[in-house]
C-alpha positions as CSV (number, residue, x, y, z in Angstrom):
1,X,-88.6,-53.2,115.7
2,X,-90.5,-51.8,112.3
3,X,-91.7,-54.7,110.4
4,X,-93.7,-53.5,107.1
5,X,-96.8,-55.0,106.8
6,X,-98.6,-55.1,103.3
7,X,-96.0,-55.2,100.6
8,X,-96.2,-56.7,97.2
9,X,-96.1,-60.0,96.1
10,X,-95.7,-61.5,92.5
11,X,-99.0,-62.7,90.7
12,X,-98.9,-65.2,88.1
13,X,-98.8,-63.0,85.2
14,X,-94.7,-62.8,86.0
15,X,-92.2,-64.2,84.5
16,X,-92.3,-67.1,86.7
17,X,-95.9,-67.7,85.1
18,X,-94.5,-68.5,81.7
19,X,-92.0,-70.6,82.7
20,X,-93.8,-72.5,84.4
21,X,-95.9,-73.5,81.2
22,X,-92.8,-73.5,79.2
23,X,-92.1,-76.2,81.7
24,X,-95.2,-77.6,81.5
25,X,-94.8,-77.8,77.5
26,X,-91.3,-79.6,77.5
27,X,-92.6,-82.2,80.0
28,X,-95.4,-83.8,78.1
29,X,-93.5,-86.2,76.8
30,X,-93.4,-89.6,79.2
31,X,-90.4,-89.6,82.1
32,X,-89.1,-92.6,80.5
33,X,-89.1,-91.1,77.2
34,X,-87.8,-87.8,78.0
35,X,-85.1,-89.2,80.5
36,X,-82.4,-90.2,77.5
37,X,-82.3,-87.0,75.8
38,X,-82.6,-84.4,79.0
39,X,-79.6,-82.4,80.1
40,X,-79.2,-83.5,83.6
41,X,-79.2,-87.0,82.2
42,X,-76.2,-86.5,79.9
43,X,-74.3,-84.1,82.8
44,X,-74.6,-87.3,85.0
45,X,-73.6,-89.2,82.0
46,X,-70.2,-86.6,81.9
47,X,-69.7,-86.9,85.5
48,X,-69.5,-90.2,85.5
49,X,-67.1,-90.8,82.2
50,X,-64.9,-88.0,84.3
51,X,-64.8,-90.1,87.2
52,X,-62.5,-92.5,86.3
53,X,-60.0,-90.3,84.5
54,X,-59.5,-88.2,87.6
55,X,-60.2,-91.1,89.9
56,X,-57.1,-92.6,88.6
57,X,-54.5,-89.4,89.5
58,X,-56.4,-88.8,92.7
59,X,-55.4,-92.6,93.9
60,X,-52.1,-92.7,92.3
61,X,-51.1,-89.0,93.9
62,X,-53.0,-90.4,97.4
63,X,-51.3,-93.7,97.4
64,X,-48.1,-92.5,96.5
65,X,-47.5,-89.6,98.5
66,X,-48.8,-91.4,101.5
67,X,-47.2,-94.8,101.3
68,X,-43.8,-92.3,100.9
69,X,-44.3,-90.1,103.6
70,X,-45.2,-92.8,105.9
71,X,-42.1,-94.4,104.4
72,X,-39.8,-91.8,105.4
73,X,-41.4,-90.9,108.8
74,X,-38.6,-93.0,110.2
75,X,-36.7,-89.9,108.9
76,X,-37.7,-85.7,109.3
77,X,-38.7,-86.0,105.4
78,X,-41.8,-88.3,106.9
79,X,-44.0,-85.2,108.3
80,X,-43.5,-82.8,104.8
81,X,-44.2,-85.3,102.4
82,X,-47.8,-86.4,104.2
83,X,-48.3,-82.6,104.9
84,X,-48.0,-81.9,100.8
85,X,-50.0,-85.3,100.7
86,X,-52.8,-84.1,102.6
87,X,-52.9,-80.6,101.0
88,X,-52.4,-81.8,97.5
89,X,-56.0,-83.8,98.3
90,X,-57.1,-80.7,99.7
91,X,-56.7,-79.1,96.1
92,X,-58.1,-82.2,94.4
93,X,-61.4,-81.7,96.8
94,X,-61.8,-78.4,95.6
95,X,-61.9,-79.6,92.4
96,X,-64.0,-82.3,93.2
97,X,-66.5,-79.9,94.9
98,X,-66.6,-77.6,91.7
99,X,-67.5,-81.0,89.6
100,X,-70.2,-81.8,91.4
101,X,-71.9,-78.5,91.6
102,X,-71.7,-77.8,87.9
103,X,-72.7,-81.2,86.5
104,X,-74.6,-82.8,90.2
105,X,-76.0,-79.8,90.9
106,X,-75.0,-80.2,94.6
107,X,-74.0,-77.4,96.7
108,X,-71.4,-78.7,99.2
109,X,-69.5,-75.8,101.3
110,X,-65.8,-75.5,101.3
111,X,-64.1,-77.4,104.7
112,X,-62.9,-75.0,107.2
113,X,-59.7,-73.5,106.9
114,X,-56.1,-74.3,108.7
115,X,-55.9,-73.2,112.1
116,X,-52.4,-72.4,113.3
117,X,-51.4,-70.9,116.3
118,X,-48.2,-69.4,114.7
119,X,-46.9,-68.5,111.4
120,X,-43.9,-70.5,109.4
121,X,-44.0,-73.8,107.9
122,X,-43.9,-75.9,110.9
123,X,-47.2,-74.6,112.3
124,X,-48.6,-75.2,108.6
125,X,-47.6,-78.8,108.5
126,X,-48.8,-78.6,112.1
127,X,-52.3,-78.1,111.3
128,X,-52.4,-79.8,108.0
129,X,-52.1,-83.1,109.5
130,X,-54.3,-82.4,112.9
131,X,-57.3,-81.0,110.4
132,X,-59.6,-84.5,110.0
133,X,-60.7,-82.5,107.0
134,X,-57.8,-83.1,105.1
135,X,-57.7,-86.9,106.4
136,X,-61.2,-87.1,105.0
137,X,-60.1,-85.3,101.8
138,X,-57.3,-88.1,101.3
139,X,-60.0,-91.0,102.6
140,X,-61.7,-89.4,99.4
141,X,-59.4,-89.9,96.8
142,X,-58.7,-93.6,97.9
143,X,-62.6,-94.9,97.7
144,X,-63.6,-93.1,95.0
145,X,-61.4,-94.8,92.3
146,X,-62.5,-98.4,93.0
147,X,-66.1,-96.9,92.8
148,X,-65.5,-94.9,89.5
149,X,-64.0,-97.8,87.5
150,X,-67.1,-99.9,88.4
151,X,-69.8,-96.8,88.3
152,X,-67.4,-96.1,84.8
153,X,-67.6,-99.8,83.1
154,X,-71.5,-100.0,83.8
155,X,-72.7,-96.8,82.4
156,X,-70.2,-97.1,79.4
157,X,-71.5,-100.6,79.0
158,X,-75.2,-99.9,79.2
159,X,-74.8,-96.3,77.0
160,X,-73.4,-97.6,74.3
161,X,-75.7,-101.3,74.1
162,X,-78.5,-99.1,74.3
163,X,-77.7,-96.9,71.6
164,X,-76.2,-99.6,69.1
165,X,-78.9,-101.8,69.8
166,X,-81.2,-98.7,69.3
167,X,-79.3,-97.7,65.8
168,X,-79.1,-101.3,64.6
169,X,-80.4,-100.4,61.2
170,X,-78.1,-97.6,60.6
171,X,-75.4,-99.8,60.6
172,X,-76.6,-102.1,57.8
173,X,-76.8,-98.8,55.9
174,X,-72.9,-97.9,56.9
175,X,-71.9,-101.3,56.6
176,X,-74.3,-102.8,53.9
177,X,-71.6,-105.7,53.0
178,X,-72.8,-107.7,56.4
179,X,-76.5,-106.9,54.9
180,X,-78.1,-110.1,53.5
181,X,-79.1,-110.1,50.1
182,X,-83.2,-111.4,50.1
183,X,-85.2,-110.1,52.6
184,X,-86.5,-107.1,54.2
185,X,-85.6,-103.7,52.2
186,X,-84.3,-101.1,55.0
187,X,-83.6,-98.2,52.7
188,X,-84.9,-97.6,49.4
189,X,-81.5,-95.0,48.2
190,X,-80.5,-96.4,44.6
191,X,-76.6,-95.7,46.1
192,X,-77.5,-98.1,49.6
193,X,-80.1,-100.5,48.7
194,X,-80.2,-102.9,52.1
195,X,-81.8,-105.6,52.8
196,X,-81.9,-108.0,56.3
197,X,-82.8,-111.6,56.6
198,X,-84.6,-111.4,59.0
199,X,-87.0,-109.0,60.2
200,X,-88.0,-109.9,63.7
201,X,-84.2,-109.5,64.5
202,X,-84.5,-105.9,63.7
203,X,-87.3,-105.6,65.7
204,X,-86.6,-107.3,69.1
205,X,-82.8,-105.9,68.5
206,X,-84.2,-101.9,68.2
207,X,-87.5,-102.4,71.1
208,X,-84.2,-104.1,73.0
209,X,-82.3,-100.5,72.1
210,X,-85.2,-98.7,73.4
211,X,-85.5,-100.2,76.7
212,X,-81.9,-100.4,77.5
213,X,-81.7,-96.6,76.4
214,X,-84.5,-95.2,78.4
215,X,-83.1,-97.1,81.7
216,X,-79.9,-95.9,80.9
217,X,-80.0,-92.6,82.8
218,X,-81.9,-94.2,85.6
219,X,-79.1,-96.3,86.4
220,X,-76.3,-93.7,86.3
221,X,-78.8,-91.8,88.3
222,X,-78.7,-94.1,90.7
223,X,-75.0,-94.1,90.0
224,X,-74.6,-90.9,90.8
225,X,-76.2,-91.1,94.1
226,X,-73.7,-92.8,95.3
227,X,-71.1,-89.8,94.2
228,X,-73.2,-87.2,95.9
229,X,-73.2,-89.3,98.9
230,X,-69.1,-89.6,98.9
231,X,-69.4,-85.5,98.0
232,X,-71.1,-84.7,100.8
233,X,-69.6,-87.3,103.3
234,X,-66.5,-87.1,102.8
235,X,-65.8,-83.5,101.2
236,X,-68.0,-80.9,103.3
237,X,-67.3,-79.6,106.6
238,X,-67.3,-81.8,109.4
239,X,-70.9,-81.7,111.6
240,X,-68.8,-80.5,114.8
241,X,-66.6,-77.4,112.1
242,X,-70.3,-76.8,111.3
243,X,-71.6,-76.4,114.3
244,X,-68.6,-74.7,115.6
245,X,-68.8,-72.3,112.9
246,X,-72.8,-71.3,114.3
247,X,-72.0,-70.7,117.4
248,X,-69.4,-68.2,116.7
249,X,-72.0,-66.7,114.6
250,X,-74.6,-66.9,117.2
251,X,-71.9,-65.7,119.8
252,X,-71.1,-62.8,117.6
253,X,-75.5,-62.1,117.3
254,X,-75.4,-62.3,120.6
255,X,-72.9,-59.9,121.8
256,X,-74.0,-57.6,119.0
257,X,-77.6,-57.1,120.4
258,X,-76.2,-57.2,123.9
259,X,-74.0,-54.0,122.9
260,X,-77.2,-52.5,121.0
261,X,-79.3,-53.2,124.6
262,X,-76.6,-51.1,126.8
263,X,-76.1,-48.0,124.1
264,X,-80.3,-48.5,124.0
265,X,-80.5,-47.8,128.0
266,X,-77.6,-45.6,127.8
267,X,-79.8,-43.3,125.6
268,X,-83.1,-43.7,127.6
269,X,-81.4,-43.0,131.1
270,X,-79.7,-40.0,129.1
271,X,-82.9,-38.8,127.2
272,X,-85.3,-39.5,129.6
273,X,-84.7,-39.8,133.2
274,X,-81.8,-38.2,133.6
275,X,-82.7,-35.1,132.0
276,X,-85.5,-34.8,134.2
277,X,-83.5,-35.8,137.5
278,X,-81.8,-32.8,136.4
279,X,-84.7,-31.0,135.7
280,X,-85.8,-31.6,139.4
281,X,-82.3,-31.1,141.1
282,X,-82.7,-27.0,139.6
283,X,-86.5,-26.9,140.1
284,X,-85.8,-27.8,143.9
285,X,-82.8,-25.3,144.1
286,X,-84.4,-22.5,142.5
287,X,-87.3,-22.8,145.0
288,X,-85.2,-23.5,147.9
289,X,-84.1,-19.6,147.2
290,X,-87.3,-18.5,146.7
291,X,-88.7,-19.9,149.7
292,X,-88.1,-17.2,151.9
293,X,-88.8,-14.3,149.4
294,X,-92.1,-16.2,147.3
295,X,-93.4,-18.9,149.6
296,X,-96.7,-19.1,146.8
297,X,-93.9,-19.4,143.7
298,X,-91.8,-21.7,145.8
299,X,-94.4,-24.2,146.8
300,X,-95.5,-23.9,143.0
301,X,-91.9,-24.9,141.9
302,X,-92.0,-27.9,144.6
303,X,-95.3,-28.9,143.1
304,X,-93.8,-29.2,139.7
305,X,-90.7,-30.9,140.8
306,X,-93.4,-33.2,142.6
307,X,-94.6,-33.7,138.6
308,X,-91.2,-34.3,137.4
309,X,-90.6,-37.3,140.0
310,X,-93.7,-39.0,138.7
311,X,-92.8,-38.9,135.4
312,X,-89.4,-39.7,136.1
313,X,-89.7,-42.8,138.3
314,X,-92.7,-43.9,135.8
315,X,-90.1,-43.6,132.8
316,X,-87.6,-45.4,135.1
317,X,-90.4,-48.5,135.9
318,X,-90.9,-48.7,131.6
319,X,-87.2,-49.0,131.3
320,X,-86.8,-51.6,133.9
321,X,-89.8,-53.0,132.2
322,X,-87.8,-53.0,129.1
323,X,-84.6,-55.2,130.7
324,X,-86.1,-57.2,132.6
325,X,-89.9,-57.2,134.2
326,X,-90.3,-57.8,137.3
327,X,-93.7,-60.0,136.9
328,X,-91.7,-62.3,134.6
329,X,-89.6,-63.1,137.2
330,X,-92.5,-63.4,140.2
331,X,-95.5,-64.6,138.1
332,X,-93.9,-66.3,135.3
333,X,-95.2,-66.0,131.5
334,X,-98.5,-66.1,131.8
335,X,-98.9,-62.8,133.8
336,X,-96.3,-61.4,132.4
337,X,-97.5,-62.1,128.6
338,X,-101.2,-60.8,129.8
339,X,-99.4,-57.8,130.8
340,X,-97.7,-56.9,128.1
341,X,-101.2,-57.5,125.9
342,X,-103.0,-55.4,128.2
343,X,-101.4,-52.5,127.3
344,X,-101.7,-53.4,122.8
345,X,-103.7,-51.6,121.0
346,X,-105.6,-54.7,119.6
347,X,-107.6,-57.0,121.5
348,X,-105.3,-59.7,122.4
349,X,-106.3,-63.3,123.6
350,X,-103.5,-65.0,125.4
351,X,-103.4,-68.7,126.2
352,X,-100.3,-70.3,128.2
353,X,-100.4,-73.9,129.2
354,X,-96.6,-74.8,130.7
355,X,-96.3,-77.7,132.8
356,X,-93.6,-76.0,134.3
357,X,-91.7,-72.5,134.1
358,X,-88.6,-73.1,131.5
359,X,-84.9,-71.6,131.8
360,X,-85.0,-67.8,133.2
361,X,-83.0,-67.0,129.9
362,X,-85.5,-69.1,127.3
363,X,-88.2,-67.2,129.3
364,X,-86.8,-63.9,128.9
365,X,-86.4,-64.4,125.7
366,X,-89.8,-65.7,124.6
367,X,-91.4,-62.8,126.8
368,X,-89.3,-60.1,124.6
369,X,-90.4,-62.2,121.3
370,X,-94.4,-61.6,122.1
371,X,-93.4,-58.1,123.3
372,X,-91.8,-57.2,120.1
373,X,-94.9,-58.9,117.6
374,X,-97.4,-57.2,119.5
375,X,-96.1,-53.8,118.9
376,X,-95.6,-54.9,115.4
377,X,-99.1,-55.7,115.5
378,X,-100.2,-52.5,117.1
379,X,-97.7,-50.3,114.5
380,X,-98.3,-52.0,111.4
381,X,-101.1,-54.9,111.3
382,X,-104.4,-52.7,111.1
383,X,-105.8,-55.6,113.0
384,X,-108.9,-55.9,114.7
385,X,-107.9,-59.0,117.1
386,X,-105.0,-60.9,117.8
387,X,-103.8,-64.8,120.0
388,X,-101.0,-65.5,121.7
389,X,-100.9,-69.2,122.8
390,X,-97.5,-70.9,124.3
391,X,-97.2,-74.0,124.8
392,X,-94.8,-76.6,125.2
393,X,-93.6,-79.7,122.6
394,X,-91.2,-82.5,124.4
395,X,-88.6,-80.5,125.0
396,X,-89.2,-77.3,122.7
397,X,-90.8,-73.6,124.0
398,X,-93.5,-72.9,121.2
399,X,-94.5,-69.6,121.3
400,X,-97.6,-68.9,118.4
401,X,-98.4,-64.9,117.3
402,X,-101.6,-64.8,115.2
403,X,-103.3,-61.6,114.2
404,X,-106.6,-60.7,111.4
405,X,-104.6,-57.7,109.6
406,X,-103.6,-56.7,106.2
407,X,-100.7,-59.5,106.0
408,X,-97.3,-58.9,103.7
409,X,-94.7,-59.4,106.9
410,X,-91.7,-61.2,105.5
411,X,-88.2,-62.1,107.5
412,X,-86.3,-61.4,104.0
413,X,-87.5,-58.0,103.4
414,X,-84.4,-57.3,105.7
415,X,-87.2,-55.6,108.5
416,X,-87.0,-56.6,112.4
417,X,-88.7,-59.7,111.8
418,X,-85.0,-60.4,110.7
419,X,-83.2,-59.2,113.9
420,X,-85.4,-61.5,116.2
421,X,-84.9,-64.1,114.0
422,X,-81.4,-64.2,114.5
423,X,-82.0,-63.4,118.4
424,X,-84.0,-66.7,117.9
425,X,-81.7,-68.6,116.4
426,X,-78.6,-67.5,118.6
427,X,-80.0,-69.9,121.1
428,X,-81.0,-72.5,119.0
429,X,-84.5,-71.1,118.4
430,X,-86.5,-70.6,115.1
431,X,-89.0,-68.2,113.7
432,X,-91.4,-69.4,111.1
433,X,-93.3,-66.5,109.4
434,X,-97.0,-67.1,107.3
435,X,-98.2,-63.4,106.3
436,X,-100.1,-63.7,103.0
437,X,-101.4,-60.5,101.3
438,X,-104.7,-59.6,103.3
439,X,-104.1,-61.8,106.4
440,X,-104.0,-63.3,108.6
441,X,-100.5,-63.2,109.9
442,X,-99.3,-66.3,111.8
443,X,-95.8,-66.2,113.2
444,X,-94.1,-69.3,115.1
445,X,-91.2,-69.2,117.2
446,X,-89.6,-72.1,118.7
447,X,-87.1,-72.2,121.3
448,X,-85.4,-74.9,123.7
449,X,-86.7,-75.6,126.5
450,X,-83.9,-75.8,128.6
451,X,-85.8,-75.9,132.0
């Protein structure tokens, strides 16, 4: 595993910099008084007058095709109709899904596709009606209608008092017939000379304006809420798709970097070992000839095949080492983690306190994770000291890597901090990463316990 320690990082002179006090700027205006004319306020506003519109041909298609096809299931025309049912609220999800990312802003994933087990329509219809995601889908077009209309008739009602009330003036100057004709002079223009009655109703009526319009888009906010709450219920993938879905990914990590193990001891036993087993086998036969002829080059040939065992069975120990130690298995992690920072270039403190030893596998793999971030930290870290402490949280493996070097690791820089976070997370696991410019690195992996 090469992990690159000290790489850049942006300073605040970027781009990033500037916008932030371009943000800064815009938001010195009061919340309340910024809230009626922002963006996000009016895209909620859209959302919400689209709602009802599309609310109503969601329930009418919904109703319809279901009350028919349930209808006709006393016939074969039953099973079709609720299958076109069902995926005609599959394509009204979508949509639904594409609405609320552009004008919620909220990122909801696409369901899981049909499964069939064979091709042709049957299978289709099949799996349309066994998939809970289209059930959910048509579940979805039934509830959000009542909501729109009442989500609808309040933010309509609210927007447009607010705003009246708030532009009461303007309409004595449009409409100057219903003006009064002593009073209070609104606009001075020789062509619209108005006047009102009564000034305090112009007053309470436009303060009445203002309040109604700033709370506005706090209460189609909280309108909205409500949508994103349907959105994600009712429209994403189901928790058990999800989590099916992550442990065919993990499943695939896992047989990936099993596959990369083998061909990795294939090549050491090919490169290493073997090659000298060889080695030995024609060192021994060349001096079995030349024992007769050259006892003193003969027992100089066995003396070097001696050499060649030593190194052989010390490069066969390291490999065994590498699969699975055997001091992890009698002595558990606390020898074997000791071990392992006996032989780093860096000073390494280790600290294990486990009531108990966890799952063989868990253990493996948490004795591999030090391995692999101590020789990252005797490649890369230019440190002077590092800690290891593992410890144990209810039911989680916490493993802690800490070291005083030049800093900069990052999981995202697509390094092998990446691979063993996937390793990590193949089992459930996580690896947290805090490697500032300059040090210190501090790397946390969790992992079930599993004991």
């Amino acid at each position: 595993m090469a992990t690159e320690y000290g790489q850049g990082y942006g300073h605040g002179s970027g781009p990033g910099f500037h916008g932030a006090g371009a943000e800064a700027r815009r938001h010195r205006l009061p919340a309340p008084l910024r809230a009626p004319i922002e963006a996000r306020s009016w895209r909620e506003f859209c959302y919400v007058m689209l709602s009802l519109p599309l609310g109503i041909i969601m329930f009418t298609f919904a109703v319809t095709m279901f009350s028919l096809g349930a209808g006709l299931l006393v016939t074969f025309l039953g099973i079709p109709v609720l299958a076109a049912a069902l995926a005609g609220c599959r394509g009204f999800g979508a949509l639904e899904r594409a609405r609320a990312r552009g004008l919620l802003g909220v990122e909801v994933a696409t369901p899981e596709p049909l499964r069939t087990k064979k091709r042709g329509v049957m299978a289709w219809m099949g799996a349309m009606l066994k998939s809970g995601s289209s059930w959910r889908q048509l579940l979805y077009a039934l509830v959000q209608f009542p909501w729109a209309v009442f989500s609808f008739s309040v933010a309509l009602s609210f927007w447009a008092c607010g705003w009246t009330m708030l532009t009461y003036p303007l309409w004595f100057w449009v409409f100057p017939v219903y003006a009064g004709q002593d009073g209070l002079q609104i606009f001075g223009d020789d062509t619209h000379s108005v006047q009102l009655d009564n000034p305090f109703e112009l007053t309470v009526t436009v303060l009445l304006g203002l309040l109604i319009t700033m709370a506005t888009p706090w209460i189609v906010r909280a309108l909205t809420s409500v949508d994103r709450l349907m959105v994600r219920g009712l429209l994403a993938p189901s928790r058990l798709a999800t989590r099916v879905v992550e442990l065919e990914s993990d499943r695939g990590v896992v047989v990936d970097t099993a596959a990369a193990d083998l061909r990795r001891i294939e090549r050491d036993l090919h490169d290493g070992a073997q090659a000298r087993l060889v080695n030995l086998a024609m060192g021994l036969g060349l001096a079995k000839e030349k024992l007769t002829e050259d006892p003193h080059a003969a027992a100089r040939m066995v003396d070097e095949a001696h050499g060649e065992v030593k190194t052989a069975l010390q490069e066969l120990r390291d490999l065994a080492r590498g699969i699975h130690p055997a001091v992890l298995t009698d002595r558990g992690l606390d020898a074997a983690l000791s071990s392992v920072a006996s032989r780093c270039t860096v000073p390494v403190q280790v600290e294990v306190d486990l009531p108990a030893r966890p799952a063989p596998a868990i253990e493996g793999i948490a004795y591999f994770t030090v391995s692999e971030l101590l020789q990252n930290i005797s490649k890369h870290s230019r440190a002077r000291h590092a800690t290891v402490d593992v410890w144990r949280v209810d039911n989680r493996l916490m493993l802690q890597v800490v070291d005083d070097g030049v800093g900069g690791a990052d999981v995202s820089a697509g390094s092998g901090l990446a691979g063993l976070a996937e390793r990590l997370d193949a089992v459930d696991g996580i690896l947290v990463v805090d490697s500032p410019l300059a040090g210190p690195t501090r790397i946390t992996a969790e992992l079930p316990w599993r004991g």
